[in-house]
MIVO-589934 format. One line per field, with one value per residue (C-alpha): residue number from 0; x, y, z. Coordinates in pm, 1 decimal. Example, Ala and Ser with C-alpha at 12.3 -4.5 7.8 and 13.67 -1.06 7.14 Angstrom:
BEGIN
i c(0  1)
c1 c(1230.0  1367.0)
c2 c(-450.0  -106.0)
c3 c(780.0  714.0)
This chain:
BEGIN
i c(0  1  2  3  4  5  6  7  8  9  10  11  12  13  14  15  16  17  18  19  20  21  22  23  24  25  26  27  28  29  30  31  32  33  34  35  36  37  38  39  40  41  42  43  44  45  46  47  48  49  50  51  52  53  54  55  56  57  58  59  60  61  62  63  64  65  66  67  68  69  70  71  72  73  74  75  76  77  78  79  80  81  82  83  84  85  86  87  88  89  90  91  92  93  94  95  96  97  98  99  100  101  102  103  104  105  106  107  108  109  110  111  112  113  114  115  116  117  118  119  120  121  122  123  124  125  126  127  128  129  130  131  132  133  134  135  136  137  138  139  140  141  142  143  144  145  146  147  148  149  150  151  152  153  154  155  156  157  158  159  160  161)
c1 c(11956.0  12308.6  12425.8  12530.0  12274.7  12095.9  11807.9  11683.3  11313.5  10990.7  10709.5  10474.9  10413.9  10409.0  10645.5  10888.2  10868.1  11220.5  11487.1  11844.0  12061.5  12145.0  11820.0  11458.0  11205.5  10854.4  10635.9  10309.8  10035.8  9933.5  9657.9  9950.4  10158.0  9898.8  9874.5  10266.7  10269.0  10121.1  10270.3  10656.5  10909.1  11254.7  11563.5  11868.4  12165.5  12488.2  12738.6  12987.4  13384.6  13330.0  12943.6  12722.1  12688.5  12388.4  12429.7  12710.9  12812.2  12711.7  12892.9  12572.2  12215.4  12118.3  12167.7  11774.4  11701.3  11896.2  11623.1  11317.2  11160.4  10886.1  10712.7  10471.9  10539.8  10431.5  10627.2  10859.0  10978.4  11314.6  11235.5  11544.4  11811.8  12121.3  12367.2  12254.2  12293.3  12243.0  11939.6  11744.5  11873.2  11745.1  11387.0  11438.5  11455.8  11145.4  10936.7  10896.4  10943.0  11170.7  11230.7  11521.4  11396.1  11610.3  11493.8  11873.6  12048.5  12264.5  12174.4  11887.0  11721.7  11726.7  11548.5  11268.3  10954.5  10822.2  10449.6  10145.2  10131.4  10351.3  10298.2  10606.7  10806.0  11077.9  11233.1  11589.8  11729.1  11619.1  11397.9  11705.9  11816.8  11542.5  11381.5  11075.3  10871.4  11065.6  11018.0  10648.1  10634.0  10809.7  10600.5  10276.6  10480.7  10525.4  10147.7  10050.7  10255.2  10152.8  9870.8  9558.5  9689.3  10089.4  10327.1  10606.9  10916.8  11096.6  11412.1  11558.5  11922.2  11883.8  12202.4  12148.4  11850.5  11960.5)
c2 c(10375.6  10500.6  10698.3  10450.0  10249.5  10013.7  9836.9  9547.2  9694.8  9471.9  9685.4  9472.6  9154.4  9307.9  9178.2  9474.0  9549.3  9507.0  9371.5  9224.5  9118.5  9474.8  9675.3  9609.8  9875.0  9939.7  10144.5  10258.8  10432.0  10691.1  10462.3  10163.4  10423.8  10487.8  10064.8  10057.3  10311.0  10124.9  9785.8  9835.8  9656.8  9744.8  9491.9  9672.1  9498.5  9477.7  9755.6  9701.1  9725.8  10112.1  10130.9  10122.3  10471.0  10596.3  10963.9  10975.4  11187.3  11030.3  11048.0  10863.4  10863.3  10552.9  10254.3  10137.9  10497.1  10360.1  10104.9  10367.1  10498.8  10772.0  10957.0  11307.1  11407.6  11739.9  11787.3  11571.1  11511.9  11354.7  11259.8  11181.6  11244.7  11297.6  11349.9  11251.9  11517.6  11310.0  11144.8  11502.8  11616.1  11348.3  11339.7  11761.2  11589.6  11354.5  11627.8  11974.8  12096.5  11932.3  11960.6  11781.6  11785.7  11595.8  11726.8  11637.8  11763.6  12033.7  12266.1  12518.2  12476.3  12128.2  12091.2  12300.0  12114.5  12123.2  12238.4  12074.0  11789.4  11570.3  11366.5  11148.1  11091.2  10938.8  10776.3  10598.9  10409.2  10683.1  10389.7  10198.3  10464.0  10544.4  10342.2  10185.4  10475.1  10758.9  10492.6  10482.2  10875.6  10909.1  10696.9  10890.7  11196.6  11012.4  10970.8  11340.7  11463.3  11270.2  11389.3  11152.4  10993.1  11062.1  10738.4  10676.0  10491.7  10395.2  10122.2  9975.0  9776.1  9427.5  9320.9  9441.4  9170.6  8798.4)
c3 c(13206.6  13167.2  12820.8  12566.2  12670.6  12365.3  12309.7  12091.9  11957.2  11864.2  11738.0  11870.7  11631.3  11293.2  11090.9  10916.2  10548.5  10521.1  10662.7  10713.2  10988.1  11078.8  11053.2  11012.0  10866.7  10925.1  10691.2  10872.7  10870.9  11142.1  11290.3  11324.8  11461.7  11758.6  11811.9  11795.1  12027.4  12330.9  12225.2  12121.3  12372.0  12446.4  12584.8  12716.7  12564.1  12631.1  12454.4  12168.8  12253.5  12221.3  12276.2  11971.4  11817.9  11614.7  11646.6  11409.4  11148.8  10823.4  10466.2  10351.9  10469.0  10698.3  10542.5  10593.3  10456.1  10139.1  10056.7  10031.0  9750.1  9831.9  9612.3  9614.6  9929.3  10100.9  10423.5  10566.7  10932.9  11074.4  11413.0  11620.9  11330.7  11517.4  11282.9  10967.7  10706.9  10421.2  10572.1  10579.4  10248.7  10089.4  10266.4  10127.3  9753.3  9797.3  9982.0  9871.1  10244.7  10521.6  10908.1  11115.9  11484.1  11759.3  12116.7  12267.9  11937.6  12073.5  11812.7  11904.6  11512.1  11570.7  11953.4  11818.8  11780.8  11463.2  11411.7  11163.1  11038.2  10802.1  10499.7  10615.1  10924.6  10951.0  11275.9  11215.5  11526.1  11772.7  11929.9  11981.2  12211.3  12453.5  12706.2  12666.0  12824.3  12616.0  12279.2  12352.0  12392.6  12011.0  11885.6  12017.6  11909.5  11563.3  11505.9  11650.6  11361.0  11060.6  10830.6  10824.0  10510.4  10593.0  10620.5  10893.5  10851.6  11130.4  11137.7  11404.6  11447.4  11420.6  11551.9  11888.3  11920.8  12042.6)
């Protein structure tokens, strides 16, 4: 796998919640997390003209991010959020305590893994960027940090997928 690298993402044959021709978006619970987990499959694909980007600074939060409406939650976790700001300022307004963890962010706060468990986590296009192997490791990850009754929302790019 060489950086820049991409891959199309099926979370095994569950349908997502939502979805266009960019994104799709899953909304699970810890137990579907732990299935996912040992059934998600990854496709390298072929790069844009400049290499499809995910990490990016963001003026907005993630556009599947956009679609969400979450209520009462406790603690929330951004698994894998790169650059996106916005995207952990507004899991901050929906949850009265938030963490941004990234374990190749090159900021120290943001490499340090988080501790307890979370109400919601939140995974957007970091499986798009891993290998198989590494996308089966968040996902474990995922589950090992959600509360018994917490949610996880993870989206994927769409147009990466034939």
């Amino acid at each position: 796998m060489s950086l820049g690298d991409q891959f199309c993402v099926r979370l095994g044959d569950r349908p997502p919640d939502r979805e266009n021709s960019s994104w799709a978006l899953w909304i699970l619970d810890r137990g579907e997390v732990r299935r996912l987990a040992r059934r998600s499959q990854h496709r390298r694909t072929k790069k844009g003209p400049k290499g499809f980007r995910t990490a990016i600074a963001r003026k907005r939060r993630a556009a599947p991010l956009r679609e969400i409406t979450v209520r009462g939650c406790n603690r929330g976790l951004y698994h894998g959020m790169g650059k996106d700001e916005p995207g952990l300022s507004w899991l901050g307004k929906i949850c009265r305590a938030a963490v941004g963890y990234d374990p190749h962010s090159p900021s120290a706060k943001r490499r340090k893994r988080p501790s307890g468990d979370f109400d919601l986590v939140v995974s957007a296009y970091t499986l798009n960027v891993v290998s198989s192997a590494e996308g089966r490791r968040v996902m474990a990850e995922l589950a090992r940090r959600m509360s018994p009754r917490g949610r996880a929302v993870i989206a994927v790019r769409r147009d990466l997928c034939p």
